[in-house]
N, C-alpha and C positions, 0 to 999 in steps of 0.2 A: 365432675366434668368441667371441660373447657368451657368459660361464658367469655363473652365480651364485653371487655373493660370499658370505664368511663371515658380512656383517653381517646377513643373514637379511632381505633382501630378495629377492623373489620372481623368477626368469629374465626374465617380462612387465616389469617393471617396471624392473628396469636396459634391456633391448632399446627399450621406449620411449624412455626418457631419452636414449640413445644416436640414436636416432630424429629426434627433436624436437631435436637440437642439430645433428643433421644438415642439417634443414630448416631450420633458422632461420637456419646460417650463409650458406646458399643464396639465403634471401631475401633476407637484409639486404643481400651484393655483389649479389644483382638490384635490390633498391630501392635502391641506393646511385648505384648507374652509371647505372639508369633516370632519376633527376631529375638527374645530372651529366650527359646525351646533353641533356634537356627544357630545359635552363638553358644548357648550350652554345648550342641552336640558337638562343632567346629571344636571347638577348644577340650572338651574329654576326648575327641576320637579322632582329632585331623585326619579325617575318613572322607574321601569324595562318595564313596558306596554309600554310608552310611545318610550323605546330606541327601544325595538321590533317592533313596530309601524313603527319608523323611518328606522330600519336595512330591512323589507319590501321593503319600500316606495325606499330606493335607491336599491332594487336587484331585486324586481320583473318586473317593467317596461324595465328594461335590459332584463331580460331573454323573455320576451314577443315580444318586436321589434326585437332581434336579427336575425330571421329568414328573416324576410325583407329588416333585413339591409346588409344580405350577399349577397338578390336576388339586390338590389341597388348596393352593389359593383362591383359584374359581369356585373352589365348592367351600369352603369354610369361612368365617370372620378372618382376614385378613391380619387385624390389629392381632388378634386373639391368638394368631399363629405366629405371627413376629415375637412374642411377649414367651410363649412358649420354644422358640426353637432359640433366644435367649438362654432362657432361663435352665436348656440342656445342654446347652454349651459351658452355660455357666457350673456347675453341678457335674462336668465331666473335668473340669478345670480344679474346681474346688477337690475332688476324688483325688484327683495329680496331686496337689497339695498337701493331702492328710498323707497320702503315699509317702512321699517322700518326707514329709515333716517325723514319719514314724520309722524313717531307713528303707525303705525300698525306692530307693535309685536306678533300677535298671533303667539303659534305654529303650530295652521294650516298649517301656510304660508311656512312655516320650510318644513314640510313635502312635500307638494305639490311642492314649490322648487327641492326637492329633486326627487323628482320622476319627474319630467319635465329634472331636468341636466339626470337622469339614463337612460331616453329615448334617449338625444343623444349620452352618451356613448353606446347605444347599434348599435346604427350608425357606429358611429368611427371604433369601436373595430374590427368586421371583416376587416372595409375597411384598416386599419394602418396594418394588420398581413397580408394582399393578396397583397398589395405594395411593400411589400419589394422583391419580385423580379423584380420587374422593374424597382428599383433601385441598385440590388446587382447584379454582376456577381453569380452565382451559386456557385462559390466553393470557397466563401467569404462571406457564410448564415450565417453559427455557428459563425464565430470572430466577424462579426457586431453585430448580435444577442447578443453575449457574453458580449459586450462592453454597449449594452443597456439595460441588464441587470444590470452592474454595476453601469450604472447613474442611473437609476430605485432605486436598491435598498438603494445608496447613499439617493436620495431622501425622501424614505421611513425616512431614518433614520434620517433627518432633520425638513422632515414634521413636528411631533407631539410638537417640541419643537418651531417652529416657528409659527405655528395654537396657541399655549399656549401665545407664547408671546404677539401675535397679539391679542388674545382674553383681556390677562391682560392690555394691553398700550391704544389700540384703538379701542378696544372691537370687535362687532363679526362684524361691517357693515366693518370697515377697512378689515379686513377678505376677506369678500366680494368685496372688489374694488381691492386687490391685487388679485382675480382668474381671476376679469374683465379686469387688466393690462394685465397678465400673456398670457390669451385666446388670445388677443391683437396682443401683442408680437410672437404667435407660428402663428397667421394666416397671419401673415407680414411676417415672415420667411418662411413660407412654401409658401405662392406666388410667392417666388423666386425659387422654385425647379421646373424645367425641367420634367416631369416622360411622358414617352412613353404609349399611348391609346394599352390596353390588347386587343385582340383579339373580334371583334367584338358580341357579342349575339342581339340575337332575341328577340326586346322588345315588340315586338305584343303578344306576348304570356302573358295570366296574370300572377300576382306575385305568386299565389298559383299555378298554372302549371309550374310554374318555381323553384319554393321552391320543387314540386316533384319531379320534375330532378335532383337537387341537394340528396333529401335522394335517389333515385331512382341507381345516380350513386355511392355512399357509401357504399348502399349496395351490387353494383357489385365489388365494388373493395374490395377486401377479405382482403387485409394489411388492408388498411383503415378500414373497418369494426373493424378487429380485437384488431385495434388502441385506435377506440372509444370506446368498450365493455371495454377494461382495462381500458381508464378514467373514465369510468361510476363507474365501481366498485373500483377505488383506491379513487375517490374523498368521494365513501360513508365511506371508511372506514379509509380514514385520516384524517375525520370532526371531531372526538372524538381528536386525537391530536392539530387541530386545534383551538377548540373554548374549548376544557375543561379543559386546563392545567393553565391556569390563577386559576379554581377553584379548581385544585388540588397542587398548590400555596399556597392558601390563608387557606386550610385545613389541607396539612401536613406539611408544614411550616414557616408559620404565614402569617398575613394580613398586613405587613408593605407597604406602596406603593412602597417604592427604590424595594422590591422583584419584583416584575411587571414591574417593569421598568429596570432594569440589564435584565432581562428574556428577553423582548424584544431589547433588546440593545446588546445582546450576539448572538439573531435573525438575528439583521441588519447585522451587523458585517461579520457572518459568511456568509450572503449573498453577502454582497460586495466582500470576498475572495474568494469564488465560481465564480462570474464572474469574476474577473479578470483571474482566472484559464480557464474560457472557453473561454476568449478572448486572452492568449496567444496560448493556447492549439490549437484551430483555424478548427481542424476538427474532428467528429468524424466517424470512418468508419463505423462501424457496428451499426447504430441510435436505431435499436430494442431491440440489446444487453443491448445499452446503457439506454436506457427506462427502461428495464427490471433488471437490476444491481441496477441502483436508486430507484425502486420502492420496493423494495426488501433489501433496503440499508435505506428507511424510515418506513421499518418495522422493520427491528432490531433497530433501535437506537429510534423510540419513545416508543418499547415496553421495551427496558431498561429505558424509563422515571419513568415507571411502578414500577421498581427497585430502582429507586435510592434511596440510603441509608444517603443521607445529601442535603442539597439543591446549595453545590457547584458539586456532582456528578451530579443534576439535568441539572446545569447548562452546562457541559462537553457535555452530551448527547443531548441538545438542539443544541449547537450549531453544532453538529456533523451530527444533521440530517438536520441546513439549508444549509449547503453542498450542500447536492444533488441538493435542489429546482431549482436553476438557470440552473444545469445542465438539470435536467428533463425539464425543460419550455423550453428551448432553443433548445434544438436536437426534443424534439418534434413538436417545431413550424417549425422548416427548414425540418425536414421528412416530414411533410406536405407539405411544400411548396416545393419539392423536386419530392414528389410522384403525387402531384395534378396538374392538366390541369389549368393552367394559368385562365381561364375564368370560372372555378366553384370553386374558393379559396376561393371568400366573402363566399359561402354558406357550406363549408364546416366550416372553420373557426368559422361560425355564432352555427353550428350544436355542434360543439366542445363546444363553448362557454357556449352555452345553459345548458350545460350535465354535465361543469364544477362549473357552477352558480346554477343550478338545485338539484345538488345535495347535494347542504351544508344544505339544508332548509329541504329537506327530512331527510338527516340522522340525522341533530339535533333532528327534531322531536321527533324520535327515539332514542338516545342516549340522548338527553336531561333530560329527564324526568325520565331514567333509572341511572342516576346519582344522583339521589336524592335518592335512592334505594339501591343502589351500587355504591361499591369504586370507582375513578374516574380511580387508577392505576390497576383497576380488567378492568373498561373496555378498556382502553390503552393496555394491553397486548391481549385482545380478537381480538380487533378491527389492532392490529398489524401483530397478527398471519395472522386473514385472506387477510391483506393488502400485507406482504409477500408472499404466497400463488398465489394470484391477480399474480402479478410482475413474479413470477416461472413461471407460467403456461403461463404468454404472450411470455414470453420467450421462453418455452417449441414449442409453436405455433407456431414460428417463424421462431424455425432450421424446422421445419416440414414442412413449407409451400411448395405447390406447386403448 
């Protein structure tokens, strides 16, 4: 176990670090092998069916188990089930591996991989967001948070060139055996972390009478509620900024690929200086306000996407709106964890998740097809106005509450 060291650092405060190097190393062989799978199929199949297919196969099995996986984090050891939903992800990866290392290369096997690791990410993901208070002091949410953000997005911005490399040197099975290191590496560290058993629940009850106590108390709690109606509706209407600016890229500014890749690289960037911002910044008082400014601050700046008159203005307002992201993810994950009862976090969390993942797939739907139709920066400015609007009005709700 975790002890605390001579140098007079706090037990919290090594357990985190311990923590957060945990997760990161987790992430990074997931985002690593994720864009080596996404670039494999690209290039065997220059298939859009096919990436749709796969962009499925890793989000729908998440949003499917997520509710489960909240009712398992309230009723389970926490750490216990992080280390586990790991170590099957890792083990459905290493399977791909042997696969193909012995000639079966279908991309069946691609896809079904995929959806087997997105069932354990939908494990992880409540139970990693409901731990951190029982590893953080409370009024040391937002700086840890902040700080995890920043290796987060650090990560991001390495990922895609390291998945590349490893695709071109040692192709995609090395790929593959650096997530199964990686998975390795976070459940060895994380075996050493200490984390205190939350408050007991009632596991006589089934999972589905336990998943309605979870919406049941949501819907009593009016913040909360009100929390997740704004995620609902901001996520549907920042999907058009999210997934359609690559095609209005390659429409009003040419198809060269360095465009796509400065765009994202201007992305990372301004997310790494966002968290560092929220990691010295360290609290924010008013988290509603603060939801409600960001949300509100992603609709002005992707609906001047809409505008821009060159594609270095493009670039200004891009990275102007990944600002906010870290901010918004962050004050939002500690208001949760701030406003919710220790012992219904997984299922809250899980509910969030759902709503956040749920909704990319709907609104593309929708917005997808109307893109083909219509300008991409006609529906940028629509989809902006009402995402601003969103943000005003939760704000509005807020001073109001009683």
């Amino acid at each position: 176990m975790i002890l605390a060291s001579r140098s007079g650092w706090k037990i919290w405060k090594i357990r985190i670090l311990v923590f957060l190097i945990s997760q990161n190393l987790s992430l990074f062989g997931s985002s690593v092998v994720g864009f080596a799978i996404l670039w494999h199929i690209t290039l065997e199949t220059s298939s859009g069916l096919w990436l749709m297919i796969f962009t499925l196969c890793s989000l729908l099995p998440q949003v499917l188990i997520s509710l489960f996986g909240g009712v398992w984090a309230d009723r389970h050891n926490r750490k216990h089930l992080i280390m586990l939903a790991d170590g099957f992800i890792a083990l459905a990866t290493l399977a791909l591996a042997v696969s193909f290392l012995f000639g079966f290369r279908r991309m069946e096997l691609l896809l079904i991989a995929s959806g087997v690791r997105s069932l354990g990410a939908g494990v992880q993901t409540p139970a990693v967001s409901a731990i951190y208070p029982q590893l953080v002091p409370k009024k040391h949410l937002t700086k840890v948070q902040g700080i995890n953000q920043t290796l987060g997005s650090a990560l991001t911005l390495l990922s895609p060139a390291i998945g590349g490399l490893l695709l071109g040197t040692v192709g995609i099975v090395g790929a593959f055996f650096v997530d199964v290191a990686t998975a390795a590496l976070a459940i060895l560290v994380m075996s050493r972390i200490h984390v205190e058993h939350p408050p007991a629940v009632n596991t006589k009850k089934s999972v589905w009478k336990d998943i309605g106590v979870g919406v049941s108390y949501i819907w009593r709690h009016k913040r909360l509620c009100r929390l997740i109606i704004c995620v609902l509706f901001s996520f549907l209407f920042i999907t058009p900024a999210f997934v359609l600016t690559p095609l209005m890229i390659e429409r009003t500014f040419g198809n060269e690929v360095w465009r796509l890749t400065v765009n994202e690289l201007v992305w990372s960037v301004s997310l790494i200086i966002s968290g560092i911002f929220v990691s010295v910044k360290g609290k924010f008082h008013n988290k509603p306000r603060s939801i409600a400014v960001c949300i509100v601050g992603f609709g002005i700046t992707f609906g001047l996407l809409g505008v821009s008159w060159n594609f270095a203005s493009f670039l200004v307002f891009m990275g102007t709106a990944g600002f906010f992201w870290p901010v918004l993810s962050t004050v939002q994950s500690v208001f949760v964890q701030e406003t919710v009862s220790l012992d219904m976090l997984g299922r809250v969390f899980s509910v969030i998740q759902i709503i956040m993942m749920g909704a990319v797939p709907i609104a593309i739907l929708f917005f997808g097809p109307l893109a083909d139709v219509i300008r991409v920066e006609t529906l940028l400015l629509i989809s902006s106005v009402l995402l601003a609007i969103v943000g005003f009005l939760y704000g509005v709700s807020e001073r109001r509450r009683g």
